[in-house]
PyMOL Python script that loads the backbone (N, CA, C, O; Angstrom):
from pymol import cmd

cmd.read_pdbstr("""\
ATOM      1  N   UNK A   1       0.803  -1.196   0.000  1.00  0.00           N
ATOM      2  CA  UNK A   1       0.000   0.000   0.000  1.00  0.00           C
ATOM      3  C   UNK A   1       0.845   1.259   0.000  1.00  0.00           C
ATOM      4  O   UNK A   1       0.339   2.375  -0.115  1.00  0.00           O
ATOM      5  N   UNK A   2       1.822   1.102   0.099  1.00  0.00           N
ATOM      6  CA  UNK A   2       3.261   2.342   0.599  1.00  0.00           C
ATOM      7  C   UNK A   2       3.017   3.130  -1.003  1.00  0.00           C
ATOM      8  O   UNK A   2       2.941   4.317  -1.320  1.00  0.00           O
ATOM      9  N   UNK A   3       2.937   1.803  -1.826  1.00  0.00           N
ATOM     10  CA  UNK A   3       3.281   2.143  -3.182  1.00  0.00           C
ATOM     11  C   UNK A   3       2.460   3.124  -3.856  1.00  0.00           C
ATOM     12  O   UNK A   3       2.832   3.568  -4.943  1.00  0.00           O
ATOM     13  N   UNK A   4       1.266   3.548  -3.263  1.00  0.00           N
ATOM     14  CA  UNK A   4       0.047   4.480  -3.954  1.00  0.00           C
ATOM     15  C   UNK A   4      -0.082   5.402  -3.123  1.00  0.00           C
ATOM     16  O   UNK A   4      -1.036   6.134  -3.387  1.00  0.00           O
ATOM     17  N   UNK A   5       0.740   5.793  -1.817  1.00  0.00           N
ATOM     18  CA  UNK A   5       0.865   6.800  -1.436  1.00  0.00           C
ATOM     19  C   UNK A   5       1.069   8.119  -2.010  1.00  0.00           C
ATOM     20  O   UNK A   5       1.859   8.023  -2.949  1.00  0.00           O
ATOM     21  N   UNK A   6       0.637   9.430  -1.806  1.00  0.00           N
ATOM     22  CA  UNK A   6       1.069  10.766  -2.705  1.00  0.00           C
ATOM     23  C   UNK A   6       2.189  11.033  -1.694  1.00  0.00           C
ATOM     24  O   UNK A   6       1.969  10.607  -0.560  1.00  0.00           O
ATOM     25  N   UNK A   7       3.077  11.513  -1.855  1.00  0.00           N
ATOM     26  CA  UNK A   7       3.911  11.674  -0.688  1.00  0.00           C
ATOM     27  C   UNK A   7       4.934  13.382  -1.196  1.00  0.00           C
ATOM     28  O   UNK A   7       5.910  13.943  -0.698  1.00  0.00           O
ATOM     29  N   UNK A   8       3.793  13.760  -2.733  1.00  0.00           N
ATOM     30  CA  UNK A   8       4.281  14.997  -3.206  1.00  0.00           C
ATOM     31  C   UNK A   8       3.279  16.068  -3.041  1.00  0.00           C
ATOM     32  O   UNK A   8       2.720  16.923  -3.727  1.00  0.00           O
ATOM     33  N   UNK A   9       3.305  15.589  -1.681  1.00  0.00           N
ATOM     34  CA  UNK A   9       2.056  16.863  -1.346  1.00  0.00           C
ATOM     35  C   UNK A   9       2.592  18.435  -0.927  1.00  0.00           C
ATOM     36  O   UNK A   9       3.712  18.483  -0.418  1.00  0.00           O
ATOM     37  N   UNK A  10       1.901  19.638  -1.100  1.00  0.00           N
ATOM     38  CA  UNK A  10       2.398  20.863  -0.982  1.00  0.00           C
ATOM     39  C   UNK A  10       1.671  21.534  -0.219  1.00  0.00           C
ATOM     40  O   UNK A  10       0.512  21.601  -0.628  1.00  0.00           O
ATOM     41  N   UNK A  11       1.888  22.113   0.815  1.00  0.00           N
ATOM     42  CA  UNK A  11       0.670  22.961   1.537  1.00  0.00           C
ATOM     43  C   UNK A  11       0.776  24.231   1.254  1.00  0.00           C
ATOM     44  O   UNK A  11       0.058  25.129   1.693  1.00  0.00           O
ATOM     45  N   UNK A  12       1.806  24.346   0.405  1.00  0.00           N
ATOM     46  CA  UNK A  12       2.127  26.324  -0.161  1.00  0.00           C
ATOM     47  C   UNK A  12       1.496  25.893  -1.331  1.00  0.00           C
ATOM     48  O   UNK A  12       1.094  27.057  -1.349  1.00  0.00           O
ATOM     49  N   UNK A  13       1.021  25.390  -2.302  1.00  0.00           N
ATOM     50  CA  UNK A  13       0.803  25.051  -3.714  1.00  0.00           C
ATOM     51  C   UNK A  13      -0.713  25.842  -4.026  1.00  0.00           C
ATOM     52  O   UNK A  13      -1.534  26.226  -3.192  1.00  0.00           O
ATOM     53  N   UNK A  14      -0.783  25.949  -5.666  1.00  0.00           N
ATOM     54  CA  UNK A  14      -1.711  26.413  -5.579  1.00  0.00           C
ATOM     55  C   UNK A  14      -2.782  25.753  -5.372  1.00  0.00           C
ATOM     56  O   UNK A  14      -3.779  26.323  -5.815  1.00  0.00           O
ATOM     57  N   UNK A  15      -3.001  24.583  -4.773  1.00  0.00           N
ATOM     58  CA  UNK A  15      -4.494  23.709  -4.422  1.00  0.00           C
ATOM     59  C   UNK A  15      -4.391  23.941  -2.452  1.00  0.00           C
ATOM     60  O   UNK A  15      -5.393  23.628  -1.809  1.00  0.00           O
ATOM     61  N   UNK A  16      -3.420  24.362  -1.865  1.00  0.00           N
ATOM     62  CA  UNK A  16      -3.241  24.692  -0.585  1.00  0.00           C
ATOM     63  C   UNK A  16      -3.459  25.446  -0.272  1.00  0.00           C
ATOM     64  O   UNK A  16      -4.522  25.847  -0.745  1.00  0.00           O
ATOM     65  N   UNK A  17      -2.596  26.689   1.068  1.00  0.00           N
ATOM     66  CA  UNK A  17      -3.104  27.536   1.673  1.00  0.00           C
ATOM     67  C   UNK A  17      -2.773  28.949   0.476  1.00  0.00           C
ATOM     68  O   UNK A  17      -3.160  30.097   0.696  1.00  0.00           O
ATOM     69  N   UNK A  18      -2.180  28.628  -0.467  1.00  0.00           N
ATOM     70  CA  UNK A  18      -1.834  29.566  -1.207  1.00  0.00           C
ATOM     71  C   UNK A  18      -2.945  30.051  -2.010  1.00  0.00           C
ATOM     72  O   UNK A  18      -3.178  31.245  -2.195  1.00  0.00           O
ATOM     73  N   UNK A  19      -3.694  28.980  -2.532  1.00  0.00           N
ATOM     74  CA  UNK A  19      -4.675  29.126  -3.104  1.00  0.00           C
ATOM     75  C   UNK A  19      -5.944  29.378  -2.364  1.00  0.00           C
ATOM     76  O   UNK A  19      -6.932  29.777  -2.982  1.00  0.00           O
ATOM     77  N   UNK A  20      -5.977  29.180  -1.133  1.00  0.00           N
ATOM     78  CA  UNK A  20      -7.381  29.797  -0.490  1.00  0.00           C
ATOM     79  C   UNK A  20      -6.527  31.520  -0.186  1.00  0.00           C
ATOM     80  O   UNK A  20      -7.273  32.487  -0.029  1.00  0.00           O
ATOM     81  N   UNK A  21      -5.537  31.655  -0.153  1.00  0.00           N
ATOM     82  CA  UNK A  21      -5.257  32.980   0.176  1.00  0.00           C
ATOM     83  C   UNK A  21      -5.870  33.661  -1.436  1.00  0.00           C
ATOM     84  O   UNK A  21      -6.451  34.743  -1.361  1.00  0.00           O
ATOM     85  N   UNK A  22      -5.774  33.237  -2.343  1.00  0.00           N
ATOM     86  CA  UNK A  22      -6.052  33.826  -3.522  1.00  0.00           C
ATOM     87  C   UNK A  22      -7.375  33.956  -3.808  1.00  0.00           C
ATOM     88  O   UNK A  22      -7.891  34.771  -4.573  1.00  0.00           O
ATOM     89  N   UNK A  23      -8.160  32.684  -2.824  1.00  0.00           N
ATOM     90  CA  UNK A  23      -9.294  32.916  -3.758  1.00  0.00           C
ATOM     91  C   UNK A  23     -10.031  33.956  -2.686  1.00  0.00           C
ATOM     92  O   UNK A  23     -11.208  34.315  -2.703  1.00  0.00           O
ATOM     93  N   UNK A  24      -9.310  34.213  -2.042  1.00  0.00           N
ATOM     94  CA  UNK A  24      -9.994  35.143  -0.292  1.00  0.00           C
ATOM     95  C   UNK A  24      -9.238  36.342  -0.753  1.00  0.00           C
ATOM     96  O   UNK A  24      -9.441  37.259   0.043  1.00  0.00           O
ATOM     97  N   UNK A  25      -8.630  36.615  -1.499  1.00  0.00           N
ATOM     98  CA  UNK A  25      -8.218  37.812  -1.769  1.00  0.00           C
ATOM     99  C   UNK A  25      -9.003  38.441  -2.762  1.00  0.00           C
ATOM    100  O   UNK A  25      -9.435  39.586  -2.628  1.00  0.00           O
ATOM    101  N   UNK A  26      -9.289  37.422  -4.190  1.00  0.00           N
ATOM    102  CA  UNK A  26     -10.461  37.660  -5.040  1.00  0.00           C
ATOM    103  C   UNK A  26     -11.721  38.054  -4.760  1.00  0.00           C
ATOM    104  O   UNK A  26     -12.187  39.083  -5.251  1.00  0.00           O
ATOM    105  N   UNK A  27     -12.386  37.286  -3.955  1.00  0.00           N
ATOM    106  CA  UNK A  27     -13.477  37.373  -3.493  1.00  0.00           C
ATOM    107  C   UNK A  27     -13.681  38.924  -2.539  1.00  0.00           C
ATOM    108  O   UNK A  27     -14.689  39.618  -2.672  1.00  0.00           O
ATOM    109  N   UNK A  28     -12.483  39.304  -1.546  1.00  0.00           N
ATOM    110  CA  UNK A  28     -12.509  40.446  -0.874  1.00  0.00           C
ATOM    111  C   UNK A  28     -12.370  41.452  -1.830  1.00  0.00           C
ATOM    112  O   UNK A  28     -13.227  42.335  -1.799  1.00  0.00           O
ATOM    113  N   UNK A  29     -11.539  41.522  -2.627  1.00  0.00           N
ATOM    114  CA  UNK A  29     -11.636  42.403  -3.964  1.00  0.00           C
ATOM    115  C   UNK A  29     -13.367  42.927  -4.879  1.00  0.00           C
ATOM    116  O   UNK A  29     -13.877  44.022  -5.120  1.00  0.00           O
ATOM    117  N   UNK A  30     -13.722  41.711  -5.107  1.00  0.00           N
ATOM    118  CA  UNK A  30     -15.181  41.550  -5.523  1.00  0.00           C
ATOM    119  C   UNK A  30     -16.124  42.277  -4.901  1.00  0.00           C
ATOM    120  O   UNK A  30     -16.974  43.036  -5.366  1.00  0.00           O
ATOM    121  N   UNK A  31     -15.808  41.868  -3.472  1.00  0.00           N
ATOM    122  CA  UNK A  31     -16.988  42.238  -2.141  1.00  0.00           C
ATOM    123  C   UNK A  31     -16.589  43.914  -2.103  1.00  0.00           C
ATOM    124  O   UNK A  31     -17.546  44.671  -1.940  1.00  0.00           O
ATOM    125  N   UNK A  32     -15.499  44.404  -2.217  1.00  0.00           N
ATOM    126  CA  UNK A  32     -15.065  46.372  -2.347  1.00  0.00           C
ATOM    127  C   UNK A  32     -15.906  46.605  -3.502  1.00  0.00           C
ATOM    128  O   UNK A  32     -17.094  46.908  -3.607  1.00  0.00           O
ATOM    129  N   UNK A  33     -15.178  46.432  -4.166  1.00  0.00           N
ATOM    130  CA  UNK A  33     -15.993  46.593  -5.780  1.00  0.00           C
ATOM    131  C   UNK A  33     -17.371  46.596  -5.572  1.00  0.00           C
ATOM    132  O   UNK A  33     -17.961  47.672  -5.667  1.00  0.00           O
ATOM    133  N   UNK A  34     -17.775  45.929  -5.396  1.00  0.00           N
ATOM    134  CA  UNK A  34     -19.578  45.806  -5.469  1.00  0.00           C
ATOM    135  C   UNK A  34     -20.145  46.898  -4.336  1.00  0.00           C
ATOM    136  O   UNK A  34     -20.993  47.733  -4.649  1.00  0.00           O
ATOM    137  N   UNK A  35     -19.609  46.808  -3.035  1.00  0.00           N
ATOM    138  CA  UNK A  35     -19.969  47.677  -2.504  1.00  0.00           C
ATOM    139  C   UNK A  35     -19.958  49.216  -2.781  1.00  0.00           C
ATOM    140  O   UNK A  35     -20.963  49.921  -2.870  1.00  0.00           O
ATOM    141  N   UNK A  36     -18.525  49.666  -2.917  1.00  0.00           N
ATOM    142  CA  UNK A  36     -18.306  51.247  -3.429  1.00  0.00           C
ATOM    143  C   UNK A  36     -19.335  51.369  -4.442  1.00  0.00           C
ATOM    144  O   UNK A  36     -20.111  52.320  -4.347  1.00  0.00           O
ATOM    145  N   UNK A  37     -19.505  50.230  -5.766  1.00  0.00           N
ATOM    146  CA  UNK A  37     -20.364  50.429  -7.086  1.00  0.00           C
ATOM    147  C   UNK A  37     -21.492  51.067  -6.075  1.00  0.00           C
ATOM    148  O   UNK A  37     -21.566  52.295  -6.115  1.00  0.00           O
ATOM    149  N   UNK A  38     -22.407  50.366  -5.145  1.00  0.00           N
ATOM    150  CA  UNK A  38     -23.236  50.129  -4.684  1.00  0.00           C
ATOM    151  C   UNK A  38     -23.577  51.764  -4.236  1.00  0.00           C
ATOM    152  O   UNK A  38     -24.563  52.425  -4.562  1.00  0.00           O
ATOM    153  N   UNK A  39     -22.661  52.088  -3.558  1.00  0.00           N
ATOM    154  CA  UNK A  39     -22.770  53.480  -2.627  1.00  0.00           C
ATOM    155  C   UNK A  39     -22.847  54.813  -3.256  1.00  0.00           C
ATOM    156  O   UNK A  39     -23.561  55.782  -2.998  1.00  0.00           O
ATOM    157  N   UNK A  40     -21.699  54.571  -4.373  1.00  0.00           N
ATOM    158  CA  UNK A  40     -22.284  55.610  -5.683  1.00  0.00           C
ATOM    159  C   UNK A  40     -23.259  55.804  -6.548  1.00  0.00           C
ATOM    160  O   UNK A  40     -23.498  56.803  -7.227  1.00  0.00           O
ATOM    161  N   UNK A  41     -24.045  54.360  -6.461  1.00  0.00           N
ATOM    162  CA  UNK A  41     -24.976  54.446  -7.121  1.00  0.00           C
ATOM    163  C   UNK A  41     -26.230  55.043  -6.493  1.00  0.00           C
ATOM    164  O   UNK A  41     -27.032  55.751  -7.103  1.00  0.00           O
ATOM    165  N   UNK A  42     -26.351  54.557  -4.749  1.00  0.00           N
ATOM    166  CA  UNK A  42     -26.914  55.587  -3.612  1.00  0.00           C
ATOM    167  C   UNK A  42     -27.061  56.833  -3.739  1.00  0.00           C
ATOM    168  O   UNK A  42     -28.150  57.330  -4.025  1.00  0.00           O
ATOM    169  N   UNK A  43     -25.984  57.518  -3.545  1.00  0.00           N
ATOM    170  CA  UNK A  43     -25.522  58.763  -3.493  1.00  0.00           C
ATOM    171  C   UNK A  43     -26.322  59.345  -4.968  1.00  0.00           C
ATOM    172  O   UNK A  43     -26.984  60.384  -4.962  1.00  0.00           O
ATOM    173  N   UNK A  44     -26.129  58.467  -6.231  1.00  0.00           N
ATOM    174  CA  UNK A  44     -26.416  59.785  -7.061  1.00  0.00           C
ATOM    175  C   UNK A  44     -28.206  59.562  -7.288  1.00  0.00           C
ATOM    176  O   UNK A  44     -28.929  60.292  -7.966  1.00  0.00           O
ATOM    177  N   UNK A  45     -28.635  58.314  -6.488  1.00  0.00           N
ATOM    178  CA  UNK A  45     -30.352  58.384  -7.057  1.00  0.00           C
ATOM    179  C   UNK A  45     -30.470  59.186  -5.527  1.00  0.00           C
ATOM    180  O   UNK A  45     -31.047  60.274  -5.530  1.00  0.00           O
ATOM    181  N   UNK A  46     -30.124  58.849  -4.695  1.00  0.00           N
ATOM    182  CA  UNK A  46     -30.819  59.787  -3.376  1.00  0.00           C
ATOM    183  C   UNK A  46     -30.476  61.307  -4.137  1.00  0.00           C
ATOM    184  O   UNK A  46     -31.534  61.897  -3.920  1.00  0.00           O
ATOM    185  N   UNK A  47     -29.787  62.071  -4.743  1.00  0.00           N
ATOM    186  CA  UNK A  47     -29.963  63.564  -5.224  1.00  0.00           C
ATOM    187  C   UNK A  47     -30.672  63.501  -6.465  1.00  0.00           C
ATOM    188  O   UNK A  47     -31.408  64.410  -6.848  1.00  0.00           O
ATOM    189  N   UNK A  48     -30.505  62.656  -6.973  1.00  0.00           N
ATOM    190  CA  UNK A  48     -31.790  62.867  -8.292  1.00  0.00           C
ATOM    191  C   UNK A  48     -32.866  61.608  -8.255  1.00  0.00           C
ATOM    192  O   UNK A  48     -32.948  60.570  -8.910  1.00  0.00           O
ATOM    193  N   UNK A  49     -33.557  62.112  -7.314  1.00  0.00           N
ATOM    194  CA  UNK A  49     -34.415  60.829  -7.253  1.00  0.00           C
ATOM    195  C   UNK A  49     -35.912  61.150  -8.153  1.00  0.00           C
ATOM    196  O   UNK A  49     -35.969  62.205  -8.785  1.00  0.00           O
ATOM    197  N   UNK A  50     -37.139  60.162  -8.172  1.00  0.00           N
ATOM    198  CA  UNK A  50     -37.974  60.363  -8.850  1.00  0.00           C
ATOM    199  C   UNK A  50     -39.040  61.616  -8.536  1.00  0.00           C
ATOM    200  O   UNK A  50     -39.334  62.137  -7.460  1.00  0.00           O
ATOM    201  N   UNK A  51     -39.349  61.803  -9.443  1.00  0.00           N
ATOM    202  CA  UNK A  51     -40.640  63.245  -9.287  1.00  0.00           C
ATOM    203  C   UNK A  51     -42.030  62.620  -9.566  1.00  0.00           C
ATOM    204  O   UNK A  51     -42.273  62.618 -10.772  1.00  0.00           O
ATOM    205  N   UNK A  52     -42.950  62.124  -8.849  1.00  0.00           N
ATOM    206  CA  UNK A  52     -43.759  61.743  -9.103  1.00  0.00           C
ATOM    207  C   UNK A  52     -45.306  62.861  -9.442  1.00  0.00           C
ATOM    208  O   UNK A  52     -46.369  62.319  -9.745  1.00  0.00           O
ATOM    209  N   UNK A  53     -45.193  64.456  -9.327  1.00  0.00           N
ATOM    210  CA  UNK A  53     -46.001  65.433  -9.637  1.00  0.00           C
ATOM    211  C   UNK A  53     -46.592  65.057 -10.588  1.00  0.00           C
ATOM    212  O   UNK A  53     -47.784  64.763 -10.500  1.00  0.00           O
ATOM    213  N   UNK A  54     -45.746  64.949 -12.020  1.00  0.00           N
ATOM    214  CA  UNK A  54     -47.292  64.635 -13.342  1.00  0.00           C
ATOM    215  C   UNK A  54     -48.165  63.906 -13.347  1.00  0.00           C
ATOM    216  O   UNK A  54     -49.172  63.992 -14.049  1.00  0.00           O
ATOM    217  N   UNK A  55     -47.803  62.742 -12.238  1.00  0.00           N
ATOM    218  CA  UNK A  55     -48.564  61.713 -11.932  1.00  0.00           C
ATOM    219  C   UNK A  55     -49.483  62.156 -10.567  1.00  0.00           C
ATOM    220  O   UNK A  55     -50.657  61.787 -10.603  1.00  0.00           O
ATOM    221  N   UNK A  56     -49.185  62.672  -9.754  1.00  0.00           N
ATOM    222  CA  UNK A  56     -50.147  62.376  -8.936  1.00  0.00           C
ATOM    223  C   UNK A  56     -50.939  63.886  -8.488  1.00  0.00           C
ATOM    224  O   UNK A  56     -51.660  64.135  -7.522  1.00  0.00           O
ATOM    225  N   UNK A  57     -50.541  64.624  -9.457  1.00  0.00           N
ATOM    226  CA  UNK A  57     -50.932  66.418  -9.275  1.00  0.00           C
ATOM    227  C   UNK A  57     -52.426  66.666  -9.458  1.00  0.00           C
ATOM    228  O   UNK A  57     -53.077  67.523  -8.861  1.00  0.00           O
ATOM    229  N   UNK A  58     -53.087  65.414 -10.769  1.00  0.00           N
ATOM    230  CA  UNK A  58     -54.187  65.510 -10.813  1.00  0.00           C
ATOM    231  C   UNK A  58     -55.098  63.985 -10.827  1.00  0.00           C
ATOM    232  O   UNK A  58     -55.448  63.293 -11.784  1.00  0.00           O
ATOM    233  N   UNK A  59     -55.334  63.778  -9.138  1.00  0.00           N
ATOM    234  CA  UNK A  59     -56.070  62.939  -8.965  1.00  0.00           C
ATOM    235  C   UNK A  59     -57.373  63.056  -8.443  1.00  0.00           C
ATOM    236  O   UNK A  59     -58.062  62.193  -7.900  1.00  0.00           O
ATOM    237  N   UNK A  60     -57.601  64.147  -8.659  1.00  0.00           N
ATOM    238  CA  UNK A  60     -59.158  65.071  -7.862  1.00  0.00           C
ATOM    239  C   UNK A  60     -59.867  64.256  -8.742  1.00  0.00           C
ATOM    240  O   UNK A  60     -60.410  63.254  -8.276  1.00  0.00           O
ATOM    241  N   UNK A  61     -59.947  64.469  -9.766  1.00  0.00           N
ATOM    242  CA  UNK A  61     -61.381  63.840 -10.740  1.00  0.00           C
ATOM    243  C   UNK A  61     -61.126  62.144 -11.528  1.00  0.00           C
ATOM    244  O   UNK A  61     -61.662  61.719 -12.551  1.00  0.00           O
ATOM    245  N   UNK A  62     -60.275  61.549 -10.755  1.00  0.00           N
ATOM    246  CA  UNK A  62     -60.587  59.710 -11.286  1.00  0.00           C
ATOM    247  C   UNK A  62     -61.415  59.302 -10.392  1.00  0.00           C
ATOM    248  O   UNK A  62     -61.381  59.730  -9.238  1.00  0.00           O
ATOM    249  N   UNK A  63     -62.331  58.356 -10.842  1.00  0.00           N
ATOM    250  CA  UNK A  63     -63.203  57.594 -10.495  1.00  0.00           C
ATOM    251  C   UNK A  63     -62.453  56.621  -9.993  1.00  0.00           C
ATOM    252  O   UNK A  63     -61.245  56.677 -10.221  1.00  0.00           O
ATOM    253  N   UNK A  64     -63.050  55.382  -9.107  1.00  0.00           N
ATOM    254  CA  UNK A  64     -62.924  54.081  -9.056  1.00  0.00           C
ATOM    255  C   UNK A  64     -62.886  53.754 -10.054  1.00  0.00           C
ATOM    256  O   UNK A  64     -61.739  53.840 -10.492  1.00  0.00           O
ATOM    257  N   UNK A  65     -63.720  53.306 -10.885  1.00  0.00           N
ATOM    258  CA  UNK A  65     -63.819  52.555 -12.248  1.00  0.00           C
ATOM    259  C   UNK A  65     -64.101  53.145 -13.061  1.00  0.00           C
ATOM    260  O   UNK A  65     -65.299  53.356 -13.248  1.00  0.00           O
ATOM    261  N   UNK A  66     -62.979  53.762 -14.044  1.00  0.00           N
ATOM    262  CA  UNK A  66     -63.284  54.298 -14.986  1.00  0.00           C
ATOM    263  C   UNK A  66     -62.453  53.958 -15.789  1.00  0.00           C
ATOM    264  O   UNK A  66     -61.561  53.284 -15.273  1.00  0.00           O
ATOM    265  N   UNK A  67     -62.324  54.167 -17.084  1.00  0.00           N
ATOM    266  CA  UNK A  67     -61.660  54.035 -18.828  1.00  0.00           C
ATOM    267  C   UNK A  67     -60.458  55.211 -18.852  1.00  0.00           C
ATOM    268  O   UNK A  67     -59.254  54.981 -18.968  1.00  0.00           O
ATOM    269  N   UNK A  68     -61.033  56.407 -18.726  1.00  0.00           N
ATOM    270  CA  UNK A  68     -60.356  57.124 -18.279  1.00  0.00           C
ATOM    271  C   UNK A  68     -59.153  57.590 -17.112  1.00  0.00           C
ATOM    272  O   UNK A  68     -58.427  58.583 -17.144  1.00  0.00           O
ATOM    273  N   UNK A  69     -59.214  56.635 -16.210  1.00  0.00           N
ATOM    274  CA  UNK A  69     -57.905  56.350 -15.674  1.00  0.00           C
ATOM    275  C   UNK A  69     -56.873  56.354 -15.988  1.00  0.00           C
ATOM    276  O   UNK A  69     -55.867  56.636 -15.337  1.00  0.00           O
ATOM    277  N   UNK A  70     -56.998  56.000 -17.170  1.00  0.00           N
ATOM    278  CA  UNK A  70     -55.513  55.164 -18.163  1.00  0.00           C
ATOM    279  C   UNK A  70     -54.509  56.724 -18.398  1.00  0.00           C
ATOM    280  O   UNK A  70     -53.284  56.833 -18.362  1.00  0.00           O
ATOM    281  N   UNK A  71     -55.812  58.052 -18.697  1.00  0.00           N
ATOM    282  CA  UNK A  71     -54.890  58.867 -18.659  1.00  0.00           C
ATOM    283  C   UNK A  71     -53.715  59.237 -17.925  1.00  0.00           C
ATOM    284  O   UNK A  71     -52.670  59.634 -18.440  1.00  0.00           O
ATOM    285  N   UNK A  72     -53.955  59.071 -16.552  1.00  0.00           N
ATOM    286  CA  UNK A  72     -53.309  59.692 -15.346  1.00  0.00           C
ATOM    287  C   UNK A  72     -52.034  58.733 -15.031  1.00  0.00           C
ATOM    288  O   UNK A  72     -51.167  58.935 -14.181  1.00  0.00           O
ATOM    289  N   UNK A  73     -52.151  57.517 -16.032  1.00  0.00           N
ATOM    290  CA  UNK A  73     -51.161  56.218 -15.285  1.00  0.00           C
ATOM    291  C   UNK A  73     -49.625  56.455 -16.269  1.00  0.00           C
ATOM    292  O   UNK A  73     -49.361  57.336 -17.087  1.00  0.00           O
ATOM    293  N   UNK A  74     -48.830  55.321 -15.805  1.00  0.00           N
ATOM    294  CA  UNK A  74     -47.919  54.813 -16.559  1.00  0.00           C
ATOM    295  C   UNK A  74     -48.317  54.629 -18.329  1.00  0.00           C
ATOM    296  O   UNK A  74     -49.003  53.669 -18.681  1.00  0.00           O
ATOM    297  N   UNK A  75     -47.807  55.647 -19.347  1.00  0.00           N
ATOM    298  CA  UNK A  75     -48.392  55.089 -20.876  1.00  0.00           C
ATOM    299  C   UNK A  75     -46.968  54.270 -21.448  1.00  0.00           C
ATOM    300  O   UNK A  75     -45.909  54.467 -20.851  1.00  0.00           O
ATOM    301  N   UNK A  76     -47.006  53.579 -22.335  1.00  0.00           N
ATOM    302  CA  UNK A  76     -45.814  53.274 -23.065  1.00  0.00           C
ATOM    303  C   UNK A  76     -45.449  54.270 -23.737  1.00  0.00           C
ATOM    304  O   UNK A  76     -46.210  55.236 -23.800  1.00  0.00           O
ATOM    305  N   UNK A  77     -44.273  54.291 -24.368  1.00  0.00           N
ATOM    306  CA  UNK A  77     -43.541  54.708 -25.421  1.00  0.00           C
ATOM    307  C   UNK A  77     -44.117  54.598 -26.513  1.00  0.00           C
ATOM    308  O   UNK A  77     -44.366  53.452 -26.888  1.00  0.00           O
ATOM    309  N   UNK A  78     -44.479  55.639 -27.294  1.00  0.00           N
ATOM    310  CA  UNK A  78     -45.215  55.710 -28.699  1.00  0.00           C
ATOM    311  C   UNK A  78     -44.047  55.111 -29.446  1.00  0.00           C
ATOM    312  O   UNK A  78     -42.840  55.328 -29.333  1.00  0.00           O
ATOM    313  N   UNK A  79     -44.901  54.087 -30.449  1.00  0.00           N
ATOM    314  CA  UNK A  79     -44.293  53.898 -31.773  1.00  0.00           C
ATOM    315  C   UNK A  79     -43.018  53.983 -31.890  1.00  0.00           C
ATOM    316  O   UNK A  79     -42.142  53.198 -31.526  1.00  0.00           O
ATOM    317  N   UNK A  80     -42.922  55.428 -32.658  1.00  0.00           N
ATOM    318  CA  UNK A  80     -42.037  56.294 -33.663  1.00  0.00           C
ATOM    319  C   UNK A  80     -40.656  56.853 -32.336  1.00  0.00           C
ATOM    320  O   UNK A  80     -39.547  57.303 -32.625  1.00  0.00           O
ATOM    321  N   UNK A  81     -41.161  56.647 -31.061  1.00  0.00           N
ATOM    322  CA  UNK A  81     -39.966  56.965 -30.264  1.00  0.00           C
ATOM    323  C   UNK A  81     -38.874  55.676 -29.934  1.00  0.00           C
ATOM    324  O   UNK A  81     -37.654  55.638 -29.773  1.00  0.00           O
ATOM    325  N   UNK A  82     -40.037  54.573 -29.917  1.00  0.00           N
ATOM    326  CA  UNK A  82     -39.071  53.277 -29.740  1.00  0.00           C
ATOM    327  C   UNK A  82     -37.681  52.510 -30.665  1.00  0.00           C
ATOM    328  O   UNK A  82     -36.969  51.541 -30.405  1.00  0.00           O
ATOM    329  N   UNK A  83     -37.732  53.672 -32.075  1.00  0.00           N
ATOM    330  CA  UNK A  83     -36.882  53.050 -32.843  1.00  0.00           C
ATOM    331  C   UNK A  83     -35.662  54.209 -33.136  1.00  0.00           C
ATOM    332  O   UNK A  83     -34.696  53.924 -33.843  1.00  0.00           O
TER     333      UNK A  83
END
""", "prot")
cmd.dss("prot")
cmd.show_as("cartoon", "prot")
cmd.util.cbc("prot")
cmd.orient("prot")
């Protein structure tokens, strides 16, 4: 059984502690990155955030159930702007 022994084992190698140092260095790299992305992206919708006025300036006259609702809501993109 001596004979199928690995006995060329490395604990600096890259399948050892070398390589969890790398992949813990990657990963901590990743985890900055995503965060900072994250915080700038904060920062610039908290100062330009949404205006919801055209939408909700004139809700005096919708009904419950009406056809006319549709005005006051979310419309798509016409046509001729989508291309």
């Amino acid at each position: 059984m001596s004979g199928t022994e690995n006995t060329s084992r490395n604990a600096w190698g890259i399948n050892g502690v070398l390589g969890m140092l790398i992949a813990t260095a990657l990963l901590l790299t990743i985890l900055v990155f995503l965060v900072s992305w994250a915080i700038k992206v904060q920062n610039r919708e908290a100062s330009h955030f949404y205006d919801p006025e055209p939408i909700v300036s004139n809700l005096d006259n919708i009904k419950m159930n009406s056809r006319k609702n549709a005005n006051f809501a979310f419309q798509d993109v016409k046509e001729e702007k989508k291309r």
